[in-house]
C-alpha positions as CSV (number, residue, x, y, z in Angstrom):
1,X,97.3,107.8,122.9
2,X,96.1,104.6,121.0
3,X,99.8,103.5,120.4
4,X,103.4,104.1,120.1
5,X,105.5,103.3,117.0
6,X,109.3,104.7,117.6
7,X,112.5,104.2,115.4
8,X,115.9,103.7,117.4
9,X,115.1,104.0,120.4
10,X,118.8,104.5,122.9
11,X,118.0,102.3,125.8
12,X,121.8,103.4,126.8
13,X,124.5,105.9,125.8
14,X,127.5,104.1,124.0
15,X,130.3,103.4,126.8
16,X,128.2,105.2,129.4
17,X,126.4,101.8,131.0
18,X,122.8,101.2,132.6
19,X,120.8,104.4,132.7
20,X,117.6,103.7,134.5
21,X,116.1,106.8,133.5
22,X,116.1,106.0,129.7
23,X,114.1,102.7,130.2
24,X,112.0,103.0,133.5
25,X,109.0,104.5,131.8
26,X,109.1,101.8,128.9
27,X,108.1,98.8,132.3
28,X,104.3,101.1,132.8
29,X,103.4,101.4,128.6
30,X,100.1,100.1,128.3
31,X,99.6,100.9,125.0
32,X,100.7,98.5,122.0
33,X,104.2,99.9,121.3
34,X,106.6,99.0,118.6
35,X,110.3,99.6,118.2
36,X,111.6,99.4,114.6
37,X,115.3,98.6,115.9
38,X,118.7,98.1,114.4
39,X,120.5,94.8,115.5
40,X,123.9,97.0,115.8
41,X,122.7,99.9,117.3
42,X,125.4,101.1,119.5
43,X,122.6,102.8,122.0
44,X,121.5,99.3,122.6
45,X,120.8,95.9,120.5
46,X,118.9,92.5,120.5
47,X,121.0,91.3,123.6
48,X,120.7,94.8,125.9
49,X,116.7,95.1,125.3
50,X,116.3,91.5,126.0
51,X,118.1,92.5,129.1
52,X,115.7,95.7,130.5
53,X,112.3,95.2,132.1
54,X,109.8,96.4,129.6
55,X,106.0,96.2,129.4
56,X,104.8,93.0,127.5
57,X,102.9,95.4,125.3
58,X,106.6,96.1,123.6
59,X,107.3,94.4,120.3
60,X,110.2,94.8,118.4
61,X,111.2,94.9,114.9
62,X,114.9,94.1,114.3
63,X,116.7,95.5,111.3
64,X,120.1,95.1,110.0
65,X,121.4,98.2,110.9
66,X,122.9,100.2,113.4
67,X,121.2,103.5,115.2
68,X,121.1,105.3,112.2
69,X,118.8,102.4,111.0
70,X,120.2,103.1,107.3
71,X,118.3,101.0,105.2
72,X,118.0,100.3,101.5
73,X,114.7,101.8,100.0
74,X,113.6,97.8,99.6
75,X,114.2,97.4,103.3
76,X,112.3,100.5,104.2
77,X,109.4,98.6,102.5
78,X,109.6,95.9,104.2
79,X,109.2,98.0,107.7
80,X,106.3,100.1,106.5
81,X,104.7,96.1,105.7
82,X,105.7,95.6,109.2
83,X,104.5,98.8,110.8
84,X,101.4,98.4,108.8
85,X,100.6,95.2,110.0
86,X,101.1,96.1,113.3
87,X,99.0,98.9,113.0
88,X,96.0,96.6,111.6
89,X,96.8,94.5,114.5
90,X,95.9,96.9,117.2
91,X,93.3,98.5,115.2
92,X,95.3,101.6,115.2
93,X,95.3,104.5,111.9
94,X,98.3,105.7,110.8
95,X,98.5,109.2,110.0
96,X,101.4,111.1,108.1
97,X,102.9,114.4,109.8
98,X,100.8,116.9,108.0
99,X,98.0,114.8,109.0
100,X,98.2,115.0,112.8
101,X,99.5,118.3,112.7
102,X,96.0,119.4,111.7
């Protein structure tokens, strides 16, 4: 695997508390991962991530939204720019569903 790009990711169950086994895997990625994330999600924010020991090769991208990451289609745009670029970045290809499916 050449990279990781997840949407929403739920670092924590609403009302549940710390859950190590949600995040303990995210400390060992070695491979450039980003995290489109909304700056309300209830499964865990800004403030909680910057909380959790995660690998350096995170990066975020914070949207105004909540888990549901429910966007405007001119805000969508602006996070395939961002996925895009981060994509260049790391020299990775992005491939649609039908794509990797073969």
């Amino acid at each position: 695997m050449a990279g990781v790009i997840g949407f929403g990711y739920p670092f924590e169950a609403p009302g549940v508390g710390p859950e190590p086994e949600r995040v303990a895997h995210l400390a060992r990625l070695r491979v450039p991962t980003l995290i489109v994330q909304g700056e309300r999600d209830r499964y865990g924010g800004r403030a909680l991530a910057g909380r959790l020991d995660l690998s350096p090769s995170i990066e975020f991208l914070w949207v105004d939204a909540d888990h549901e990451l429910r966007l405007a289609p001119a805000g969508w745009l602006a996070v395939l720019a961002q996925v895009r670029a981060f994509a260049a970045r790391h020299g990775l290809a992005l491939r649609t569903a039908q794509e990797a499916a073969g």
